[in-house]
C-alpha positions as CSV (number, residue, x, y, z in Angstrom):
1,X,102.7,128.2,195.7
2,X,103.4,130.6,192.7
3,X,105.2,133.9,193.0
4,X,103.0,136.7,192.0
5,X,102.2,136.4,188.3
6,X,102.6,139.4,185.1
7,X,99.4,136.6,183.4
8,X,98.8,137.8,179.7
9,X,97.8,135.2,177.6
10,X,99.5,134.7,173.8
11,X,97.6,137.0,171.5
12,X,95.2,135.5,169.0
13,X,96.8,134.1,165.9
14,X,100.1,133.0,167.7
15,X,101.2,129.4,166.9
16,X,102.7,126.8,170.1
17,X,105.3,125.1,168.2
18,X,105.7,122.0,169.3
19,X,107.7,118.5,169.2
20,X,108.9,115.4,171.2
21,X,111.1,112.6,170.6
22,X,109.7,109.0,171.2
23,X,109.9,109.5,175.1
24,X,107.5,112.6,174.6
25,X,104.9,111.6,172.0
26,X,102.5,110.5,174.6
27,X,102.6,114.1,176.7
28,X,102.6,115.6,173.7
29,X,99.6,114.4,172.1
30,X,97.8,114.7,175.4
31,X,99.1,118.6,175.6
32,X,97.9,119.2,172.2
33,X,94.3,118.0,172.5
34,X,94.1,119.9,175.5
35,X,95.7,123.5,174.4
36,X,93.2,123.2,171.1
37,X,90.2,122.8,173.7
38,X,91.6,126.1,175.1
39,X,91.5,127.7,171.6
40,X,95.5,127.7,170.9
41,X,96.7,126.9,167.5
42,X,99.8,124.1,167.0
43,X,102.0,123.4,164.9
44,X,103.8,119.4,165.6
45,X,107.1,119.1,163.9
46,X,107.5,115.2,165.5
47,X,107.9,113.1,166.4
48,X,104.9,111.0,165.3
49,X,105.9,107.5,166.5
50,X,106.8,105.7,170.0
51,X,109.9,104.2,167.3
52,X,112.6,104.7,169.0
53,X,114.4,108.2,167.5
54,X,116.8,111.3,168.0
55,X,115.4,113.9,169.9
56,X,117.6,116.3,168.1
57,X,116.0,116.2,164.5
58,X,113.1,117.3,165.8
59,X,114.1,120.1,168.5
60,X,116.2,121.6,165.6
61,X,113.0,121.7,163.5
62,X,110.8,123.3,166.5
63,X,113.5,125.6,167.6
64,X,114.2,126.8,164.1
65,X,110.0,127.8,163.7
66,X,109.9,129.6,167.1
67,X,112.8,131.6,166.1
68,X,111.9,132.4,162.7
69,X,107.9,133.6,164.0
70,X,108.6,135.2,167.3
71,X,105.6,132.3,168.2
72,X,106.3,130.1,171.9
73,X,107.4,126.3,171.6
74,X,107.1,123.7,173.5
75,X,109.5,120.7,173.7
76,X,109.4,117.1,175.5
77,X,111.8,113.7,175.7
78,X,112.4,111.6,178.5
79,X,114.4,114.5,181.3
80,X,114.1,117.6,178.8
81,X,117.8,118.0,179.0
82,X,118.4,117.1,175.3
83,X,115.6,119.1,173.7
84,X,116.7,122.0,175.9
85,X,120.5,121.7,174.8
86,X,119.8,121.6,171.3
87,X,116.9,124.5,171.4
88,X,119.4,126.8,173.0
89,X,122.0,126.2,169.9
90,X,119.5,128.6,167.7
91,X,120.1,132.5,168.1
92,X,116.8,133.8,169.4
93,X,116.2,130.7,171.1
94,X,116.1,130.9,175.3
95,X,114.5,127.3,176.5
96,X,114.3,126.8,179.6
97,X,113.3,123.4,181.4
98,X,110.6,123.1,183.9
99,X,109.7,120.6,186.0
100,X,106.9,122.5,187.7
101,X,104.8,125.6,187.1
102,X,106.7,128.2,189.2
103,X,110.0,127.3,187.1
104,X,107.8,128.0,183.9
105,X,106.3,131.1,185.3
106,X,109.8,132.4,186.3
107,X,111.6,131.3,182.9
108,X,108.8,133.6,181.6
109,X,108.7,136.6,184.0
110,X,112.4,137.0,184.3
111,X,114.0,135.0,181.4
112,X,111.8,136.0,178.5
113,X,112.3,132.2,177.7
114,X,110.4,131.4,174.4
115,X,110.5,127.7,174.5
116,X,109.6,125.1,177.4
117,X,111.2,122.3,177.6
118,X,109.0,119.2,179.7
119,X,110.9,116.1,181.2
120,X,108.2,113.5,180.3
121,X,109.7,110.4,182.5
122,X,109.6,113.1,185.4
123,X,105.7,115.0,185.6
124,X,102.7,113.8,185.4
125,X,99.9,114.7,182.9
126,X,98.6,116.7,184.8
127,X,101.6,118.8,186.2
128,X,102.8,118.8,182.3
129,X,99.6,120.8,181.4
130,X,99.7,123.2,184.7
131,X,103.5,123.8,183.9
132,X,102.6,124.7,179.9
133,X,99.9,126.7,180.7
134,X,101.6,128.7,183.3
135,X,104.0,129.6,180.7
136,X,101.8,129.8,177.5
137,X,100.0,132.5,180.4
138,X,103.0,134.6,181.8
139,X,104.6,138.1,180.3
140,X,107.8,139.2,180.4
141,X,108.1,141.7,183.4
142,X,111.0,143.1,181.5
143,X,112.6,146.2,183.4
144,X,115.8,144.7,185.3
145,X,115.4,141.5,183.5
146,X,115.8,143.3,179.9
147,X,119.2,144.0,180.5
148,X,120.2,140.6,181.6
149,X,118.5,139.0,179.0
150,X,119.9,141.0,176.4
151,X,123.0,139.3,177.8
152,X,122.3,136.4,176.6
153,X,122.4,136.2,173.3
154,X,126.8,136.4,172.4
């Protein structure tokens, strides 16, 4: 069951970056068709092949949007531990990993996290799309989590 839920939907106009390595592309394309349907906009920096690839090149490329637009991101390979890694190398940058939708509510309530990062061997379609919705949905509650996540950032 969720915890109690700040829900505020990303304003009009905002962008879901979003990218996968070859591990990903199949949640990914799935996500996308469903987040248009619910009238978000997104941008796919890759991958667009199930050729085997490096999940780096193409979390560097998401990250680097999502820090440069103040936009969310999305990110997926096989356990979401690479993508994640690499997003969190970018200032700006707090990806979390979520394997359900309570994590992605609370990297959002108390992390401010701007990027989720999905393990695509480990959730289902279905739990992928509850999990980026929940945080595509979910505000900042801010007060005694502003100071710790200004802490972040060295």
């Amino acid at each position: 069951m969720l915890h109690k839920s700040i829900f505020a939907a990303m304003p009009v106009g905002k962008i879901i970056h979003i990218g996968s390595d070859h591990a990903g592309l199949e949640l990914k394309e799935y996500l996308k068709s469903v987040l248009r349907a619910d009238g978000y906009e997104l941008e796919d920096y890759g991958t667009h092949s199930t050729e085997s690839c490096d999940y780096p090149d193409y979390a560097h490329t998401t990250a680097e949007a999502v820090a440069k637009s103040g936009d969310r991101g999305i990110l997926i390979c096989g356990s979401a531990n690479g993508v994640c890694m690499t997003a969190n190398k970018h200032r700006g940058i707090k990806a979390a990993l979520a394997w359900n939708a309570e994590i992605a509510l609370l990297a959002r309530q108390h992390n401010d996290a701007n990027v989720v990062c999905l393990p695509a061997r480990f959730v289902s379609k279905d739990e992928a799309l509850e999990i980026a919705r929940a945080f595509l949905n979910t505000a900042f509650e801010g007060g005694r989590h502003q100071r710790r996540t200004e802490k972040i950032d060295l």
